[in-house]
N, C-alpha and C positions, 0 to 999 in steps of 0.2 A: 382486525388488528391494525394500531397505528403502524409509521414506519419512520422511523425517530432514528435518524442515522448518522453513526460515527466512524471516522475514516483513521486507521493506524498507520503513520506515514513510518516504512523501515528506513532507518539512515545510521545503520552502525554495524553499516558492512567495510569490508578493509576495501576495497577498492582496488587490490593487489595486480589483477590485470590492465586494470586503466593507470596506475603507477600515480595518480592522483584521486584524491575525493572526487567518485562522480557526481554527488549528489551539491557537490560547489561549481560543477562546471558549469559556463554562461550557457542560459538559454533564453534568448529571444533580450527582453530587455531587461534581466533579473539571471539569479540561476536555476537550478534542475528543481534546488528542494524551493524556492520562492515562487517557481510555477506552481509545482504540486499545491503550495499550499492556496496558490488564489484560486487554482483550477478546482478543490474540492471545499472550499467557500460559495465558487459561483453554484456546485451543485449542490450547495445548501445543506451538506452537512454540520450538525448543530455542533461538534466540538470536534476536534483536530488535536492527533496528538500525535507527537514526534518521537520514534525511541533513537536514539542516540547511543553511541559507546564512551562506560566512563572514560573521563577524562579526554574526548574527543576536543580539544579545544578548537579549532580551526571549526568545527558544525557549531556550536553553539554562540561562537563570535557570529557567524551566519545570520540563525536564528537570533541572535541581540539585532542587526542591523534589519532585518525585515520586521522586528517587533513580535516577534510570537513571542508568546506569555510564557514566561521559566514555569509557570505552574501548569502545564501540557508537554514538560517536557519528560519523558519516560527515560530512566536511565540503565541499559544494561551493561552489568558488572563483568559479562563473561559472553561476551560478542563471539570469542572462539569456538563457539557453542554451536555456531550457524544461524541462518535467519530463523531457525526455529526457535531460537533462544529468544530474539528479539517477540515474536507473537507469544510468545508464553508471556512475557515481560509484560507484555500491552496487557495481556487477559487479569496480568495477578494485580495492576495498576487497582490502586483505591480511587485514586481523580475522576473516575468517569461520570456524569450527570447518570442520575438512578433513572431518568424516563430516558432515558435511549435503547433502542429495540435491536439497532441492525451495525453491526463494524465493517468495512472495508478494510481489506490489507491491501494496502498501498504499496506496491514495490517503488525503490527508488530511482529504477532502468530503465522506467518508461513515460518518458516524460510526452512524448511523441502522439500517445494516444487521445483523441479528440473528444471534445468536450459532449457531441453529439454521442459515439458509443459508450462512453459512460454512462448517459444520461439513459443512453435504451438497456443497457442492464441494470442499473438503476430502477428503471418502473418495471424491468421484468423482475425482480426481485420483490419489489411491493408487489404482485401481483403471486408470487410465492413465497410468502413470509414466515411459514414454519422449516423451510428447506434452507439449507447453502447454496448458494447460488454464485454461478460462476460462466463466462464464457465458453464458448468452445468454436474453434474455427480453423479449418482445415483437418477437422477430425481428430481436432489435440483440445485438451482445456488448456484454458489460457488463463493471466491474471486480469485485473483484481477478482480477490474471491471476498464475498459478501454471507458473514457470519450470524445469523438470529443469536438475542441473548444467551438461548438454553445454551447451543455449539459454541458460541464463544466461551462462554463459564469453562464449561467440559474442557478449555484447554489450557487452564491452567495446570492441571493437575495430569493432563496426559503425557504418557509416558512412551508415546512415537518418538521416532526420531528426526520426522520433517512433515511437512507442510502434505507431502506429496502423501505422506503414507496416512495421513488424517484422513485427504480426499478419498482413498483406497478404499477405506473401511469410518465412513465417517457417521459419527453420534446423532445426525439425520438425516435423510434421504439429499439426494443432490438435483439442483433445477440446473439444467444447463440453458444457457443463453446462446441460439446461434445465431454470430454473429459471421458475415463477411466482411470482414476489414484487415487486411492484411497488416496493418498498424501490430497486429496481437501477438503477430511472430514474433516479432522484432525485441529486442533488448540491449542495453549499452552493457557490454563488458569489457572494451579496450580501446584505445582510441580510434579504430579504426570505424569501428560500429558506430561509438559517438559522430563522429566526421557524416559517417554515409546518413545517419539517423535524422541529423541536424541539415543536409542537402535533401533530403528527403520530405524529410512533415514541417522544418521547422517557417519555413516563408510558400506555404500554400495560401 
Protein backbone atom coordinates (compact mmCIF):
# COMPACT_ATOMS: atom_id res chain seq x y z
CA UNK A 1 0.00 0.00 0.00
CA UNK A 2 1.41 3.54 -1.06
CA UNK A 3 1.58 6.15 1.75
CA UNK A 4 0.21 9.41 0.16
CA UNK A 5 -0.03 11.83 2.97
CA UNK A 6 -2.10 14.61 4.17
CA UNK A 7 -1.65 16.90 7.24
CA UNK A 8 -4.96 18.76 8.82
CA UNK A 9 -3.52 21.73 10.52
CA UNK A 10 -6.46 22.71 13.51
CA UNK A 11 -6.50 26.64 13.84
CA UNK A 12 -9.99 27.61 15.00
CA UNK A 13 -9.60 27.02 18.42
CA UNK A 14 -10.45 30.36 20.67
CA UNK A 15 -7.43 30.48 22.22
CA UNK A 16 -9.18 31.68 25.50
CA UNK A 17 -6.49 30.81 27.96
CA UNK A 18 -3.68 32.26 26.04
CA UNK A 19 -5.97 35.63 25.86
CA UNK A 20 -4.48 35.81 22.32
CA UNK A 21 -4.42 33.72 18.85
CA UNK A 22 -1.85 31.14 19.58
CA UNK A 23 -1.49 29.82 16.41
CA UNK A 24 -0.25 33.82 15.52
CA UNK A 25 2.26 33.83 18.13
CA UNK A 26 6.06 34.32 16.88
CA UNK A 27 7.97 31.51 16.48
CA UNK A 28 11.30 31.38 15.65
CA UNK A 29 11.54 33.66 12.43
CA UNK A 30 7.61 33.34 11.37
CA UNK A 31 4.69 32.34 13.65
CA UNK A 32 3.20 28.98 15.25
CA UNK A 33 0.84 28.37 12.20
CA UNK A 34 3.82 29.47 9.39
CA UNK A 35 6.04 26.93 11.16
CA UNK A 36 3.57 24.12 11.14
CA UNK A 37 3.02 24.81 7.71
CA UNK A 38 6.84 24.62 6.46
CA UNK A 39 7.56 22.02 8.99
CA UNK A 40 4.86 19.63 7.34
CA UNK A 41 5.94 20.56 3.67
CA UNK A 42 9.66 19.56 4.74
CA UNK A 43 7.94 16.08 5.68
CA UNK A 44 6.60 16.06 2.39
CA UNK A 45 3.20 15.91 2.85
CA UNK A 46 1.46 16.24 -0.59
CA UNK A 47 -1.45 18.74 0.52
CA UNK A 48 -1.92 20.88 3.68
CA UNK A 49 -4.92 22.07 4.82
CA UNK A 50 -5.85 24.74 7.37
CA UNK A 51 -9.40 24.63 9.24
CA UNK A 52 -9.97 27.93 10.38
CA UNK A 53 -13.10 29.67 12.34
CA UNK A 54 -15.62 31.43 10.16
CA UNK A 55 -14.90 34.67 10.08
CA UNK A 56 -11.56 34.28 11.99
CA UNK A 57 -10.10 37.43 10.24
CA UNK A 58 -6.72 37.93 12.04
CA UNK A 59 -5.82 33.76 10.86
CA UNK A 60 -6.59 34.10 7.46
CA UNK A 61 -4.79 37.75 6.95
CA UNK A 62 -1.87 35.25 8.46
CA UNK A 63 -2.45 32.66 5.94
CA UNK A 64 -2.79 35.66 2.88
CA UNK A 65 0.91 36.76 4.24
CA UNK A 66 2.59 33.32 4.35
CA UNK A 67 0.72 32.47 0.92
CA UNK A 68 -1.22 29.45 1.62
CA UNK A 69 -3.67 28.98 -1.03
CA UNK A 70 -7.50 30.15 0.02
CA UNK A 71 -8.33 26.85 -1.73
CA UNK A 72 -6.92 24.61 1.38
CA UNK A 73 -8.46 26.56 3.59
CA UNK A 74 -11.37 24.46 5.55
CA UNK A 75 -13.83 26.69 7.26
CA UNK A 76 -15.65 25.74 10.29
CA UNK A 77 -18.98 27.39 10.91
CA UNK A 78 -19.46 26.17 14.69
CA UNK A 79 -15.81 26.13 16.32
CA UNK A 80 -17.94 26.06 19.63
CA UNK A 81 -18.34 22.52 18.87
CA UNK A 82 -14.77 21.68 20.00
CA UNK A 83 -11.81 20.52 18.06
CA UNK A 84 -13.88 17.72 17.32
CA UNK A 85 -15.81 19.92 15.10
CA UNK A 86 -12.85 21.16 13.35
CA UNK A 87 -11.67 16.99 12.28
CA UNK A 88 -15.09 16.42 11.26
CA UNK A 89 -14.83 19.66 9.16
CA UNK A 90 -11.40 18.33 7.52
CA UNK A 91 -12.96 14.77 6.97
CA UNK A 92 -16.49 16.17 5.31
CA UNK A 93 -13.86 18.83 3.08
CA UNK A 94 -14.58 17.89 -0.83
CA UNK A 95 -10.78 19.71 -1.66
CA UNK A 96 -8.80 16.68 -0.81
CA UNK A 97 -6.52 15.15 -3.75
CA UNK A 98 -8.46 11.52 -4.41
CA UNK A 99 -4.81 9.63 -4.26
CA UNK A 100 -4.11 10.47 -0.74
CA UNK A 101 -3.95 7.56 1.68
CA UNK A 102 -3.03 8.81 5.18
CA UNK A 103 -4.23 12.57 7.22
CA UNK A 104 -2.30 13.86 10.19
CA UNK A 105 -4.09 16.00 12.69
CA UNK A 106 -2.10 18.66 13.41
CA UNK A 107 -2.78 20.28 16.67
CA UNK A 108 -1.97 23.96 16.77
CA UNK A 109 0.00 23.80 20.53
CA UNK A 110 2.76 22.06 19.46
CA UNK A 111 4.75 23.87 17.46
CA UNK A 112 7.82 22.67 19.61
CA UNK A 113 7.91 18.99 18.40
CA UNK A 114 10.97 18.24 16.16
CA UNK A 115 11.08 17.52 12.77
CA UNK A 116 13.15 14.18 13.64
CA UNK A 117 9.90 12.65 15.77
CA UNK A 118 7.62 13.36 13.30
CA UNK A 119 9.61 11.89 10.74
CA UNK A 120 9.91 8.40 13.05
CA UNK A 121 6.12 8.23 13.23
CA UNK A 122 5.84 9.08 9.98
CA UNK A 123 7.66 5.89 8.65
CA UNK A 124 6.11 4.08 11.62
CA UNK A 125 2.98 4.75 10.27
CA UNK A 126 3.95 3.63 6.48
CA UNK A 127 5.05 0.55 8.04
CA UNK A 128 1.28 0.21 9.55
CA UNK A 129 -0.96 1.50 7.11
CA UNK A 130 -4.15 -0.12 7.57
CA UNK A 131 -4.14 1.11 11.45
CA UNK A 132 -4.22 4.63 13.21
CA UNK A 133 -1.34 5.41 14.22
CA UNK A 134 -0.41 7.53 16.96
CA UNK A 135 2.50 8.13 19.56
CA UNK A 136 2.72 7.14 22.99
CA UNK A 137 5.21 8.25 25.45
CA UNK A 138 5.43 8.16 29.01
CA UNK A 139 2.53 5.74 28.90
CA UNK A 140 -0.11 8.39 27.69
CA UNK A 141 -0.78 8.74 23.79
CA UNK A 142 0.31 11.64 22.52
CA UNK A 143 -0.60 13.71 19.24
CA UNK A 144 -0.40 14.04 16.01
CA UNK A 145 -2.62 11.08 15.23
CA UNK A 146 -2.26 9.69 11.65
CA UNK A 147 -5.69 8.53 10.10
CA UNK A 148 -5.76 5.77 6.87
CA UNK A 149 -8.54 6.79 4.39
CA UNK A 150 -11.07 4.08 5.44
CA UNK A 151 -10.77 5.95 9.46
CA UNK A 152 -10.77 9.20 8.24
CA UNK A 153 -14.02 8.81 6.02
CA UNK A 154 -15.60 7.06 9.20
CA UNK A 155 -15.29 10.43 10.70
CA UNK A 156 -17.32 12.44 9.13
CA UNK A 157 -20.38 10.88 10.00
CA UNK A 158 -19.28 9.86 13.60
CA UNK A 159 -21.26 10.70 16.30
CA UNK A 160 -18.37 10.74 19.23
CA UNK A 161 -18.17 13.52 21.00
CA UNK A 162 -14.21 13.99 20.74
CA UNK A 163 -11.18 12.99 19.34
CA UNK A 164 -10.27 11.01 22.61
CA UNK A 165 -13.42 8.88 22.42
CA UNK A 166 -12.81 7.85 18.64
CA UNK A 167 -9.19 6.54 19.90
CA UNK A 168 -11.34 4.51 22.77
CA UNK A 169 -13.23 2.62 20.45
CA UNK A 170 -11.75 3.31 17.09
CA UNK A 171 -13.16 1.98 13.28
CA UNK A 172 -9.47 0.35 13.20
CA UNK A 173 -7.06 -1.19 15.27
CA UNK A 174 -4.43 1.38 16.83
CA UNK A 175 -0.36 1.23 16.07
CA UNK A 176 1.05 3.04 18.82
CA UNK A 177 4.48 4.66 18.20
CA UNK A 178 6.81 4.75 21.22
CA UNK A 179 8.27 7.28 21.27
CA UNK A 180 10.82 9.02 24.08
CA UNK A 181 10.79 12.48 23.65
CA UNK A 182 9.52 14.45 26.10
CA UNK A 183 8.59 17.24 23.50
CA UNK A 184 5.00 15.06 23.37
CA UNK A 185 3.97 16.20 26.81
CA UNK A 186 4.20 19.45 26.33
CA UNK A 187 1.32 21.93 24.83
CA UNK A 188 0.76 25.77 24.71
CA UNK A 189 -2.42 26.77 26.54
CA UNK A 190 -1.35 30.12 28.27
CA UNK A 191 1.31 32.17 28.09
CA UNK A 192 3.08 30.76 30.60
CA UNK A 193 3.62 27.37 28.65
CA UNK A 194 4.25 29.40 25.44
CA UNK A 195 7.11 31.39 27.43
CA UNK A 196 8.67 27.99 28.90
CA UNK A 197 8.03 26.04 25.44
CA UNK A 198 9.67 28.81 23.33
CA UNK A 199 13.06 28.75 26.37
CA UNK A 200 12.85 25.40 25.96
CA UNK A 201 12.80 23.76 22.08
CA UNK A 202 12.75 26.85 20.38
CA UNK A 203 16.90 27.78 19.96
CA UNK A 204 18.27 24.14 20.54
Amino acid sequence: MSFRLAAVLLAAGRSSRMGRPKLLLPWGETSVLGHLIDQWQLLKAEQIAVVCAAGDFPVQAELDRLGFSARDRVVNTAPERGMFSSIQCAAQWPGWNALLTHWAIVLGDQPHLSRQTLQTLLDFSATHPDRISLPRQGGHRRHPVIFPRRAFKELMTSKEQGLKNILDAPPLPLALCELDDPALEWDIDNPEDYERVARLFLHQ
